[in-house]
N, C-alpha and C positions, 0 to 999 in steps of 0.2 A: 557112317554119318556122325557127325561132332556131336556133341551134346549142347545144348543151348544153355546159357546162361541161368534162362528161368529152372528148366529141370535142375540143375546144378543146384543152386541154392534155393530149391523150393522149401524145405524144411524151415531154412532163414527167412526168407521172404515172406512166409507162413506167419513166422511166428512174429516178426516187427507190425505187420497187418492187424494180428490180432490184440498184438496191443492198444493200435490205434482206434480200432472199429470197438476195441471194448469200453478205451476213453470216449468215443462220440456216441457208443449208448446210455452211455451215465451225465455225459454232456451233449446231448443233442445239438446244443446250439453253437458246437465247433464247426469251421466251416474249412474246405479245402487249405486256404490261403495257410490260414494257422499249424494246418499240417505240416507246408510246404514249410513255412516257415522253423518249426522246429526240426526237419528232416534238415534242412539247411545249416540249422547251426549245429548239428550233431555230427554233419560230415566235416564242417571247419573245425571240430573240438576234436573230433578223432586223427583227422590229418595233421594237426597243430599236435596231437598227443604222440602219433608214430614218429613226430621229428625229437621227443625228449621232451615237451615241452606241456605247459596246462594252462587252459584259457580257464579266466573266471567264469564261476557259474550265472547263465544268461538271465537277465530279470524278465522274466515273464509273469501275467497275472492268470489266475485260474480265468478257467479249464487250459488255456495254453499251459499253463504251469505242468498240471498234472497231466497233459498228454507229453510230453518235454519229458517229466519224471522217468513214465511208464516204458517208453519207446526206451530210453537209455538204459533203465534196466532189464529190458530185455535183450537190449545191445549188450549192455555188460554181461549179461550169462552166456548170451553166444563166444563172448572172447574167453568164458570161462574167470571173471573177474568178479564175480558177485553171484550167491544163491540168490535161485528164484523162487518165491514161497507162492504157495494160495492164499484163500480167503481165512485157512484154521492156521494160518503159520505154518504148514507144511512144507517141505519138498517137495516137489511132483517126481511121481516115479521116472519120469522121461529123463534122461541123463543128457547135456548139452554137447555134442562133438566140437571142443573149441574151435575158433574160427581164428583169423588172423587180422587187424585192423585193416587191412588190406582190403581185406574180405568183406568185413563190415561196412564199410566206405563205399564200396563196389553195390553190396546191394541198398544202401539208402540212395544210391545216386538212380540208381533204377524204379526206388519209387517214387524220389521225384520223375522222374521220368512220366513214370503213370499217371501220378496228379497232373503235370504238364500235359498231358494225351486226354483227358479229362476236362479241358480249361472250359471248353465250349458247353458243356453241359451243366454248367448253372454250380451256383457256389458252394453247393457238396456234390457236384455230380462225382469225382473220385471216391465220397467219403461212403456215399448209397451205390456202389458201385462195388467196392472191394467190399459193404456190410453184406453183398447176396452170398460169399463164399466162406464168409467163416462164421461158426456156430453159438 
């Protein structure tokens, strides 16, 4: 039996999620949309970056801003392109199995995907939805 997709990159999928759900517990009042919105301009930056190339940094106002930051640099660790610290400046013991932009691109498109699969349940139904699985 193939492996699916989600099992595949569950560690990645994991970990851009808990980005997110950590920005909407500090910003409650993010809403799906704004999600979507920076998963979108993250796979344009990234696809725009696999061909040589760099889009300017998007203006966004907080909390968009800081959920925009957050998502990225958890992108970035998964490509193995920037340490991820905690709250004391730390490392975290977990070591990042680099990914390939390829990769990365592949699974934000799938969480847009889930916000899109989400539309109908009200304007954080993706955001209270992905908060029941991470801690």
């Amino acid at each position: 039996m193939a492996e699916s997709f989600e099992d595949r990159y569950l560690d990645v999928l994991q970990n851009i999620e808990s980005a997110i759900v950590e920005t909407y517990r500090e910003y409650p009042e993010l809403s799906d949309r704004q999600v979507r919105d920076v998963v979108e301009v993250l796979v344009r930056s990234y696809e725009v970056e696999a061909r040589g190339y760099a889009l300017p940094a998007p203006k966004f106002s907080s909390p968009t801003k800081e959920l925009y930051e957050n998502v990225r640099s958890m992108c970035n660790w998964r490509l193995g392109k920037e340490a991820l610290l905690d709250e004391r400046g730390q490392s975290p013991a977990v070591e990042a199995n680099p990914k390939t932009i390829k990769e990365i691109i592949a699974c934000l498109k799938r969480i847009r995907l889930s916000i899109k699969t989400r539309k109908g349940e009200g304007r954080r139904g993706y955001l209270d939805f992905v908060s029941q699985f991470v801690s």
